[in-house]
C-alpha positions in Angstrom: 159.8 68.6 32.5 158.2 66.1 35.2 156.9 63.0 34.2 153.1 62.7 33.2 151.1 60.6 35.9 148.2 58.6 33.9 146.9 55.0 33.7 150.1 53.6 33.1 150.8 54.7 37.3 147.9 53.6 38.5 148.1 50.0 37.2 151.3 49.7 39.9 149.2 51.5 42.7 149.0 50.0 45.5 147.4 50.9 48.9 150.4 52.8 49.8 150.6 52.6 53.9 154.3 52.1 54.7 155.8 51.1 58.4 158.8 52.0 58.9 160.6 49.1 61.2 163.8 48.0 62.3 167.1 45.4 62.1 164.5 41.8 62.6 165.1 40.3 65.9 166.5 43.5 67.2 169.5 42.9 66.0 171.6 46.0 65.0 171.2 47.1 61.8 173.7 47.7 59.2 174.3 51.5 57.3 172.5 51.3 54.2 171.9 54.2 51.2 169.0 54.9 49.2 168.7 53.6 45.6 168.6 57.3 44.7 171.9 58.4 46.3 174.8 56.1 46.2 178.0 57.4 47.2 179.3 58.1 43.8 176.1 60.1 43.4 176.3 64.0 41.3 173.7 66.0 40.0 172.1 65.0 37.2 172.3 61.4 38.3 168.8 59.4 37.8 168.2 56.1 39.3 169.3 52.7 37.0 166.3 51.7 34.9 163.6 54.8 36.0 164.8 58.1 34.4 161.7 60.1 36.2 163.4 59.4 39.7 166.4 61.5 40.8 167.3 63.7 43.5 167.8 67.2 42.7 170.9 69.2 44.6 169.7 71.0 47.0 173.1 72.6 48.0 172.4 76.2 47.3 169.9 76.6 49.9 171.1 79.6 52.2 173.3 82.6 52.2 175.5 82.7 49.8 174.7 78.9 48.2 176.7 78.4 50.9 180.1 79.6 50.1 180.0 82.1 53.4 177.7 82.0 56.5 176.3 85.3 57.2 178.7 88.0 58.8 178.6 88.9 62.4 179.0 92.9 61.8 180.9 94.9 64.2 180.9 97.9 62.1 179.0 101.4 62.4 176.6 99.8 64.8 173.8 102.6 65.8 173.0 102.0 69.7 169.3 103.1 69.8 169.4 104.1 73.6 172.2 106.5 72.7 172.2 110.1 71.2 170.8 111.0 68.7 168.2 108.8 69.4 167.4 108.0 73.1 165.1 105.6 72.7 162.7 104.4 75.6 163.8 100.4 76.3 160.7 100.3 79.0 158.3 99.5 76.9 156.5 102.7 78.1 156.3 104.6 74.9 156.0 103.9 71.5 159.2 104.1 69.9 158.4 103.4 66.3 159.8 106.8 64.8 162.7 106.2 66.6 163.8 102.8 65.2 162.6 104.0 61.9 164.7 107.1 62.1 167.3 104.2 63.1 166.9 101.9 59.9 166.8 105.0 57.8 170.4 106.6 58.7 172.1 103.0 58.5 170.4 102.5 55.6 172.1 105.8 54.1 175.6 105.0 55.7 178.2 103.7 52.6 178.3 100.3 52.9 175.1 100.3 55.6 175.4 99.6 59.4 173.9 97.7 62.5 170.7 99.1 64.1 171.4 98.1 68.1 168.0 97.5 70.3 170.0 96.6 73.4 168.6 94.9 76.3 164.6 96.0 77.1 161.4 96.1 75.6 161.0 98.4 72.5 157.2 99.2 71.8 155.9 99.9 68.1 152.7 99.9 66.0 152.3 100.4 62.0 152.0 104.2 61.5 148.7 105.7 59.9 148.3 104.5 56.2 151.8 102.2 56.7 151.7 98.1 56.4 154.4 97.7 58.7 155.2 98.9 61.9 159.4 99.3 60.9 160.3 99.1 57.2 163.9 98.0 56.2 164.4 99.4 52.8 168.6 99.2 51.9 170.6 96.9 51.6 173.6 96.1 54.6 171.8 97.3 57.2 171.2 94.5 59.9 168.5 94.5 63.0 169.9 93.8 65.7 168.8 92.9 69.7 171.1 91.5 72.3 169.7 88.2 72.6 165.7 86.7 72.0 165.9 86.5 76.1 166.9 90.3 76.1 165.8 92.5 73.4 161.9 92.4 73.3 160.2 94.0 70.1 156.6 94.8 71.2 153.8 95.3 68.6 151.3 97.1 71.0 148.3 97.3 67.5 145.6 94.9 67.4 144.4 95.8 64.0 147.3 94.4 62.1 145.3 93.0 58.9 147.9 92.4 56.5 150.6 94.4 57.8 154.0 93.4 59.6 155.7 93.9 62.2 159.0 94.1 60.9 159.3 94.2 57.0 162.4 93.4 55.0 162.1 94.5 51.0 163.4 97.1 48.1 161.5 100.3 48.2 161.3 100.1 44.3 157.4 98.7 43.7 158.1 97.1 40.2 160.5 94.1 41.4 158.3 90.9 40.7 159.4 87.5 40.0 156.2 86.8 38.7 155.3 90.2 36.7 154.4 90.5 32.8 157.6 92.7 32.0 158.6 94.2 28.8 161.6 93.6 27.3 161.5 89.7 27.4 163.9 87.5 25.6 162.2 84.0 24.6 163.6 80.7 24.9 164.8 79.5 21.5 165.1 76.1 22.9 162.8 74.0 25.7 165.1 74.0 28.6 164.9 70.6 31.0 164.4 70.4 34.8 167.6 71.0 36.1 169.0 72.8 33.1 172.0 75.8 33.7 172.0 76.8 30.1 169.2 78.5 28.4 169.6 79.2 24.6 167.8 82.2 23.7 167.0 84.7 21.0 169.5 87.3 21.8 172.0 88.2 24.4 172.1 91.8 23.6 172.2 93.3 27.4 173.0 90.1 29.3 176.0 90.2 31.4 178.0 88.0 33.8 176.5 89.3 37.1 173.6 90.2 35.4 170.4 89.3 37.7 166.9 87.6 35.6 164.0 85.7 35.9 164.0 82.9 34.1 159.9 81.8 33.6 156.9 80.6 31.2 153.1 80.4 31.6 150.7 78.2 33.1 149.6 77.6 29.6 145.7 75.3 29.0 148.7 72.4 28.0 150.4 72.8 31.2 147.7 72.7 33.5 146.4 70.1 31.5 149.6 67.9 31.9 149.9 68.8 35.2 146.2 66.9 35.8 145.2 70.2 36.7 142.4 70.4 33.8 142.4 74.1 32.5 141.7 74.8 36.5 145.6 76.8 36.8 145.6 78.7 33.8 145.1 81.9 35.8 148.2 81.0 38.0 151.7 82.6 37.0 153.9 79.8 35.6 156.7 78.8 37.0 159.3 81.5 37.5 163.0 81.6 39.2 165.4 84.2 40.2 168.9 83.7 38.9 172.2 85.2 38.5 174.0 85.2 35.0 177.7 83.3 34.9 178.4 83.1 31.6 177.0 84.8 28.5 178.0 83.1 24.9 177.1 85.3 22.1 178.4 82.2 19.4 175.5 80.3 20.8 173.1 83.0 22.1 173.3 81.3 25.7 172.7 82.5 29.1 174.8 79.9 32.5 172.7 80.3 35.2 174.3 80.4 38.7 171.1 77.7 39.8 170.2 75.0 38.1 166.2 74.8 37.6 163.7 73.1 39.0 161.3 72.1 36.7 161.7 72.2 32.7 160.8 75.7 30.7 159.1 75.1 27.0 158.9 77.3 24.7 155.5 76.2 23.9 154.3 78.2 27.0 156.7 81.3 25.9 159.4 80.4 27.8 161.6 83.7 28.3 164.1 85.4 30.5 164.2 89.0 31.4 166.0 91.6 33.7 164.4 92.4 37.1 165.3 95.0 39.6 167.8 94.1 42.3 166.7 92.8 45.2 167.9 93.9 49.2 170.7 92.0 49.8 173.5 91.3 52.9 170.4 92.4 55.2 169.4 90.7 58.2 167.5 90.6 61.6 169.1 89.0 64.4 169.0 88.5 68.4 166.0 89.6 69.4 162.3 88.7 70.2 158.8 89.7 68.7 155.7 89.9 70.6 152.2 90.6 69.4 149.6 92.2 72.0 146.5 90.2 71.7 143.2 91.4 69.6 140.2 91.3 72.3 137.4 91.4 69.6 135.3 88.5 69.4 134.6 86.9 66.1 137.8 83.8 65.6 136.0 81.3 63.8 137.2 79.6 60.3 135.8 82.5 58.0 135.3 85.5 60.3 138.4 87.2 58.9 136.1 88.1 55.5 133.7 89.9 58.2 134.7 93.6 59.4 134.3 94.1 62.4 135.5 90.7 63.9 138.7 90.2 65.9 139.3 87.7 62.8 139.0 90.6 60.2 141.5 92.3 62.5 144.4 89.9 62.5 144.3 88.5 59.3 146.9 88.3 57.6 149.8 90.1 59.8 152.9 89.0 60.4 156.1 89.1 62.6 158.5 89.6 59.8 158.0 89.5 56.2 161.3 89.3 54.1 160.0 90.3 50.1 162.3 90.2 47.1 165.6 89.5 49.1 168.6 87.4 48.3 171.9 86.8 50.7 169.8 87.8 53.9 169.2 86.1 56.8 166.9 86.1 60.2 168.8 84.6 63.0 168.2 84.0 67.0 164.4 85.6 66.9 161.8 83.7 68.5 158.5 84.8 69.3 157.1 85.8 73.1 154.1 86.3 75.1 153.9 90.4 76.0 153.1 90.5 79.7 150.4 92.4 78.0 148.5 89.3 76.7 145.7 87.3 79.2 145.7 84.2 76.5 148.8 82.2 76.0 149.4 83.8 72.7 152.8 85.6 71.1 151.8 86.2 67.6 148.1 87.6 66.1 148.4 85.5 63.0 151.2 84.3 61.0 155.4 84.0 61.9 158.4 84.6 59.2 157.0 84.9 56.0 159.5 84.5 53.0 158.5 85.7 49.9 160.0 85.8 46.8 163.0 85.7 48.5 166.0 83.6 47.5 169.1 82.1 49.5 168.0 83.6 52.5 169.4 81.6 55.7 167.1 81.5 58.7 169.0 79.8 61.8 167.9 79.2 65.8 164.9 80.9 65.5 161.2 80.0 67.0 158.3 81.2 66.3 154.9 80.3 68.8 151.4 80.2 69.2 149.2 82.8 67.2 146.1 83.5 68.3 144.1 83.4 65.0 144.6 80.3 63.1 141.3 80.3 60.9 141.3 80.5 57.0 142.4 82.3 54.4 146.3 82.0 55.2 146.5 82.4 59.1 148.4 80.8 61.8 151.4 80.0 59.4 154.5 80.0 61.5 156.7 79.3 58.9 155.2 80.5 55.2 157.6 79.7 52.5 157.6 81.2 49.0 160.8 81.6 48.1 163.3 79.7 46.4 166.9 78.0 47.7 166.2 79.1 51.2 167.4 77.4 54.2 165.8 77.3 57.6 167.5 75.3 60.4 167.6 74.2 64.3 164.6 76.1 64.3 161.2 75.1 65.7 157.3 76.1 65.4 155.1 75.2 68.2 151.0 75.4 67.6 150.6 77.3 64.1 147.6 76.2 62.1 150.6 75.1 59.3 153.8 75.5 61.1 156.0 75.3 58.2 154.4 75.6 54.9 155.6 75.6 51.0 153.3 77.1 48.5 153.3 78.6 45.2 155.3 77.6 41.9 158.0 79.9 42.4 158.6 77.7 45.7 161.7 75.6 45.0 164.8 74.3 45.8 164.3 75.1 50.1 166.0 73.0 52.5 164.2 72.4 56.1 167.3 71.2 58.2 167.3 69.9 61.6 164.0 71.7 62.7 161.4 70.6 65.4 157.5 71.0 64.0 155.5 70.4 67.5 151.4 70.9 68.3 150.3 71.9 64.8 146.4 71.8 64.9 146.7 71.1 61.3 149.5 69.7 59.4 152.8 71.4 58.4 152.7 70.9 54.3 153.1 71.5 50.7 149.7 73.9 50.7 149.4 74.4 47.1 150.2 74.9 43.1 153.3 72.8 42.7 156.3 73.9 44.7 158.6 71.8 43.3 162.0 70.6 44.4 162.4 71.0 48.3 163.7 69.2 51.1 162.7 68.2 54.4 165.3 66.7 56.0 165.6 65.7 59.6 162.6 67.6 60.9 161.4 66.3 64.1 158.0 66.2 64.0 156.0 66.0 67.8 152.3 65.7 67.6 152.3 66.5 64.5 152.6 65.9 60.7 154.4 66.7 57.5 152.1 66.3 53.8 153.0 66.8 50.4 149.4 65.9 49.2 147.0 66.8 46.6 144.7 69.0 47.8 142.2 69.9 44.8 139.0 70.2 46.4 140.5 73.5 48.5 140.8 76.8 47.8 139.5 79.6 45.3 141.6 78.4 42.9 142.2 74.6 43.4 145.1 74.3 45.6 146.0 71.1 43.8 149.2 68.8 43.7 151.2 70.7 45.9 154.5 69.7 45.0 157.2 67.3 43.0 160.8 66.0 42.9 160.4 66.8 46.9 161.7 65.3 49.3 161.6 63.8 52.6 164.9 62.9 54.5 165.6 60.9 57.3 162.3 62.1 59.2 162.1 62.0 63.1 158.7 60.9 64.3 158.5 61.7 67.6 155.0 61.7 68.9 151.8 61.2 67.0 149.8 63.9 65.5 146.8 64.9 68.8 144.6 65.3 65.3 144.0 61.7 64.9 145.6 59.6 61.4 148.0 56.7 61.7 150.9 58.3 59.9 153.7 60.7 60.4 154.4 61.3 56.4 151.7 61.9 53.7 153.2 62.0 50.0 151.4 62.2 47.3 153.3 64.1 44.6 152.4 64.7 41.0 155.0 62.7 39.0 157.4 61.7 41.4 158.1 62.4 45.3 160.5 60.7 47.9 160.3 59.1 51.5 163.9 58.3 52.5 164.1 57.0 56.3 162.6 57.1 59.0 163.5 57.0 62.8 161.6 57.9 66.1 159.0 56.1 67.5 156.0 57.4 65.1 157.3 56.5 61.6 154.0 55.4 59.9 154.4 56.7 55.9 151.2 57.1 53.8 152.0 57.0 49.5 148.6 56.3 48.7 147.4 57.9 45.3 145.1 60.2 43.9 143.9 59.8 40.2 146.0 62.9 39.9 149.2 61.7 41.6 149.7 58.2 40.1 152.2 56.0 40.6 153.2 56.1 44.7 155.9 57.8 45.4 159.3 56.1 46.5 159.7 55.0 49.8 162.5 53.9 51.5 161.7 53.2 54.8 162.0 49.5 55.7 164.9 50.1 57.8 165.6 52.7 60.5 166.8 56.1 59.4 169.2 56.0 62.4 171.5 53.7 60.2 171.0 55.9 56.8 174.4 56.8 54.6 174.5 60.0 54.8 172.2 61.1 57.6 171.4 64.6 55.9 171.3 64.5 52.2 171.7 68.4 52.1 174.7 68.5 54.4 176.8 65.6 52.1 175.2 67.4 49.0 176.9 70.9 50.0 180.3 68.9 51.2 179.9 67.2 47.9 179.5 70.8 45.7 182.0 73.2 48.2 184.6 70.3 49.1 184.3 71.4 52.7 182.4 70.6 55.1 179.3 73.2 55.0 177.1 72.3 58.1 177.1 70.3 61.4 176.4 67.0 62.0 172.6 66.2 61.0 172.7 64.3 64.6 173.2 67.1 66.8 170.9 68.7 68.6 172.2 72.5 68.8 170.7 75.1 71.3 172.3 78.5 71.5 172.9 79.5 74.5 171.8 83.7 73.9 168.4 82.0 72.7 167.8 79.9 76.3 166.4 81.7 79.3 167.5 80.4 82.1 165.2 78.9 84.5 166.8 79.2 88.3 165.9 82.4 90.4 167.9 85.7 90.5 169.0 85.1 86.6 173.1 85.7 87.0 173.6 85.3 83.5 173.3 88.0 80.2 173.7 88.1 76.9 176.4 89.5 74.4 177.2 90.3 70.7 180.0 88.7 69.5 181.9 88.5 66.6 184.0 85.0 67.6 180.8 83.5 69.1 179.1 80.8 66.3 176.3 83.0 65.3 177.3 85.9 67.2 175.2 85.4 70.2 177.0 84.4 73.6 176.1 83.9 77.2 178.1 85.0 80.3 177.1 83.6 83.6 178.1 86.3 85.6 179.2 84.1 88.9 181.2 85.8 91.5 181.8 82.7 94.0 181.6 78.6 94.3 178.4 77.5 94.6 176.7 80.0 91.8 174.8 78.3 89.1 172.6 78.7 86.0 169.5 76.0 84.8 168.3 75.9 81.2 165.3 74.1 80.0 166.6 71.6 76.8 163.6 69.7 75.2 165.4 66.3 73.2 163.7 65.1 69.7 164.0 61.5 70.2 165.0 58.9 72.8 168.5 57.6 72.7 172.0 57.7 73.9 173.5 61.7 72.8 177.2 63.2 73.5 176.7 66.1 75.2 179.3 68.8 73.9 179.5 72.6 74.8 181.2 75.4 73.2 182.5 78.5 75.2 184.6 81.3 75.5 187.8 80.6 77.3 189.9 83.8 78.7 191.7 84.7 82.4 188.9 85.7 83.8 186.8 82.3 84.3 185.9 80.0 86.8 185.3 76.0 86.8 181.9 74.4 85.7 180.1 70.9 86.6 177.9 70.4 84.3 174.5 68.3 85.0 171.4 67.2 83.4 168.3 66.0 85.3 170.5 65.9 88.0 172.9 63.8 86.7 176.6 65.1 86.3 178.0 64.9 83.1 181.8 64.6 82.7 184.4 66.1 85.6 185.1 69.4 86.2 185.8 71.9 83.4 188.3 74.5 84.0 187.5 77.4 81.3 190.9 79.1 81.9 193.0 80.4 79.5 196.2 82.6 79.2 194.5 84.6 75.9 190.9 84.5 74.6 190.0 81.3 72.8 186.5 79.5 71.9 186.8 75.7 72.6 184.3 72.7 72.3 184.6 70.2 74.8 183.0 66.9 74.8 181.8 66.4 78.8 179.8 62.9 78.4 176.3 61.2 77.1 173.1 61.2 78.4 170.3 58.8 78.1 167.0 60.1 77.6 164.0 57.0 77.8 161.5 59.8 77.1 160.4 63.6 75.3 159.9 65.4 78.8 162.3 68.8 79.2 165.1 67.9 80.6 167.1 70.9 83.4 170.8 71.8 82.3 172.4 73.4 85.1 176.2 74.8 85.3 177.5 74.5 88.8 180.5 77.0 89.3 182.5 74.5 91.2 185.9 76.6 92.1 188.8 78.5 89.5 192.5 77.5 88.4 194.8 79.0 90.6 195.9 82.1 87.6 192.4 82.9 86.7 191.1 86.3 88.5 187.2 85.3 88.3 184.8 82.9 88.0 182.7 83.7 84.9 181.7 81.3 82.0 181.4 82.2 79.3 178.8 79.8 77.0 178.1 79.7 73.2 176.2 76.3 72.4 175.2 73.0 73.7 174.9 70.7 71.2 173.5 67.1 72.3 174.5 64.5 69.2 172.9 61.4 68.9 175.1 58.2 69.3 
């Protein structure tokens, strides 16, 4: 169990404003490692002299914990433009049944199948009396488009309160992580943070493979210790979704496949019990989701408690909701204006909404601008409420909370590599103790990143949001447009973590509350750019797996399905692929010298970066210059090959002195003498910080 902030923390307050600053003299400075992590680091480890500080592994975020990336399936793939379905790609009549019809057959196929949206704009709305406008209900079947520049999913209903455009869960109601079930089996012993071994009363129907929650109650003690008063006694306790490993009858004890975040006493009747299974091996991928805009007026902070507004209308919805699913993923889906919208909007309220969901993966995604970002849970882009999730190379631009953890259930999430940009409020830990996640290297532009206490809001004191979290190697690229002089706001209950800093914003505020005595660790007094290792999840996994699990935390990666090009007469389109890194490739379909393609890039930080590109080398393709901002980059790249390969070249570096875009063009400059075309074929750009 966390450690108990009271008067012996707040003796050792200080004011707790941090700057971040570099090597003195500007000279370069050398790598260094936090106290918390040296390089002989594993879990369980606590820092020399201070028990309550320790880094939890955060390894097991994403499909699979890791151990697979999530398939590319080429198998029983349902085209929807085809027979028996035929559905309209114009965008000129709602196709809704269609797609449902769609999702329903896959979802009776043995072993599932792919639902197809190629290129073209699909329209839907939530049917009469449905909260959703397409419901995926099995397991293994996967949404698929043909690239977030190709395959537009339009939402044409403007009265979307609390309903989805796209929702992911089981179609049995009683699955709940959180849910008074019968049948418990109480802890016979308190079991610590971090604990895989739980000893209770019986095993008697526990089995390896065997799927529980493991959970205990926000009891008047709890809340109390948690310097929450008796305010959180209505709250479900902490609760988490695990797989059995090993069952010992000799010592009536359960192995848990996830270690757990916070500790489980049996004073609060601590107990574990079966739960329904989840959806798993689902996942939507390639495609875009627009919104048509809500013309009612009535926007303001509490209109969406009054009928009638355009508030009341849009509360609430979402782009896609994934509820009570483990191994899934959502990957190459952004958001997009419908040509039908006169306000700069793609979304009515919130984005991706995870929800008691665990080890789903959600990768290359971005989600944009929703029109209603008043109270009550609107304008999330990012809502996450599930446990050992990743999201990665992913960005939000102008939510009211771009990414946000809440809830108790809320732990052991990684944010990995991801740009948060334009919040009007903050990205943050929103409420009732999400413990044990990770923020690690999220650039943050105009905007910032709390893990505060935040009693005095909500209906039921929203509180100290969070513990054992941390913050890794944070990229503060422009200040927040909403005034403040820091980047990074923790104030965790027990203890919390601020581990590097880079960028030219990297301003860290530990102050205290009465509730979240003593400051919280920071580690900041030298640039993050030197930090050993620079992602503490990406060593943690190579650390667990023995292989390397994830790219470089330096890289900047941009997939090349996901970029819409920018030059007149588009020559370029998008493919499914099974080779191609997350399945997603682009073919610039170049007939002579002279043809070219221009992508808009925006770079995190200023520096020096590699610039390397991955593509799809066959007979069939032509040779590429490559330049950015008008700059070339590296000679002439000849993409032939005698047989089909994918290759990552490294062309050159770039300088970039500032955050503007920056144009990427591909010049098709001639061909190798044995190749019968001039295409090019192109997967990723990564740009990786020297």
């Amino acid at each position: 169990m966390g450690a108990r902030k009271g008067w012996q923390g707040l003796l050792g307050a200080g004011l707790g404003w941090v700057l971040a600053v570099g090597a003195p003299g500007g000279a370069e400075a050398a790598p260094w490692r936090s106290v918390l992590y040296p390089s002989t680091w594993k879990p369980g480890d606590t820092r020399p002299g201070n028990a309550s500080q320790f880094l939890h592994d955060f390894s097991y975020a994403g499909y699979r914990m890791r151990q697979a990336e999530p398939p590319v399936r080429m198998d029983r793939v349902l085209d929807v433009t085809q027979a028996p379905y035929f559905a309209d790609n114009t965008g000129a009549s709602d196709v809704t049944a269609v797609l449902q019809q769609a999702l329903d057959d896959a979802g009776a196929l043995v072993g599932g199948g792919v639902v197809y949206l190629p290129r073209g704009t699909y329209r839907v709305a939530p049917p009469t009396g449905k909260a959703y406008a397409l419901y995926l209900g099995k397991s293994n079947v996967v949404l698929r488009g043909q690239g977030a520049t190709a395959t537009f999913l339009y939402n044409s209903a403007t009265d979307m309160r609390g309903k989805r455009v796209v929702l992911v869960a089981p179609r049995e109601s009683t699955v709940s992580w959180t849910s008074g079930a019968t049948g418990t089996t109480a802890l016979t012993q308190d079991a610590p943070n971090q604990a895989t071994r739980v000893q209770v009363a019986s095993v008697t129907g526990y089995a390896v493979g065997t799927w529980v929650v493991v959970r205990a109650d926000l009891t008047p003690a709890r809340s109390e210790e948690l310097n929450m008063g008796t305010t959180w006694t209505a709250l479900p306790g902490p609760a988490f979704y695990r797989q059995v490993v090993a069952v010992d009858a000799a010592t009536r004890t359960l192995t848990l496949d996830i270690p757990l975040r916070l500790g489980l006493l049996v004073r609060d009747a601590a107990r574990v019990y079966r739960i329904p299974a989840h959806l798993s091996e689902v996942g939507i991928e390639h495609l875009s989701i627009g919104m048509r805009e809500n013309p009612t007026a009535g926007t303001g902070e509490e209109d969406y408690t009054v009928p009638g507004t355009g508030a009341y209308a849009m509360h609430d919805s979402a782009a896609v909701l994934m509820n009570h699913v483990v191994d899934g993923w959502i990957r190459g889906v952004n958001s997009y204006r419908p040509p039908s919208n006169t306000q700069d909007v793609h979304l009515l309220s919130n984005g991706i909404d995870l929800n008691s969901a665990r080890n789903v993966t959600v990768d290359a995604c971005e989600m944009d601008k929703p029109q209603y970002k008043g109270g009550g849970g609107n304008g999330y882009l990012y809502s996450i409420r599930s446990s050992d999730s990743l999201i990665k190379d992913s960005v939000a631009f102008g939510g009211r909370h771009n990414f946000d953890f809440r809830s108790m259930h809320t732990t052991g999430n990684v944010l990995f590599n991801n740009r948060a940009s334009n919040g009007e409020k903050v990205s943050d830990f929103h409420m009732h103790l999400s413990a044990a996640n990770l923020v690690d290297n999220t650039t943050l532009y105009q905007e910032r990143f709390e893990a505060a206490d935040r009693s005095p809001y909500g209906t039921t004191s929203h509180g100290v949001t969070t513990t054992q979290s941390v913050f890794w190697n944070t990229n503060g690229a422009k200040a927040p447009a909403y005034g403040g002089t820091s980047v990074v706001r923790s104030q965790q209950y027990g203890q919390g973590y601020v581990i590097g800093m880079r960028g030219s914003v990297t301003t860290v505020d530990v102050s205290v509350t009465t509730k979240t005595a003593p400051a919280d660790l920071a580690e900041v007094a030298t640039s993050g750019n030197e930090l050993v290792p620079q992602s503490l999840y990406v060593d943690q996994v190579q650390k667990r797996l023995g292989r390397a699990g994830e790219h470089d935390a330096r890289a900047l990666v941009y997939q090349a399905e996901n970029l819409k090009p920018t030059s007149a007469g588009d020559v370029s389109s998008t493919a499914v692929e099974a080779g191609a890194e997350l399945g997603g490739l682009r073919y610039h379909n170049t007939g002579a010298v002279g043809a070219k393609v221009t992508y808009t890039l925006y770079p995190r930080t200023v520096g020096t970066f590699a610039v390397q590109v991955r593509t799809k080398r066959n007979a069939t393709r032509g040779q590429y210059q490559l330049d950015v901002g008008g700059v070339g980059v590296g000679g002439t790249r000849d993409e032939y090959a005698s047989t089909t390969a994918y290759a990552e070249a490294e062309l050159g570096t770039v300088t970039f002195t500032d955050l503007e875009p920056k144009l990427v063009t591909f010049t098709v400059v001639g061909k190798n003498a044995a190749s019968t075309g001039y295409n090019v074929a192109l997967d990723a750009i990564r740009l990786v910080r020297r």
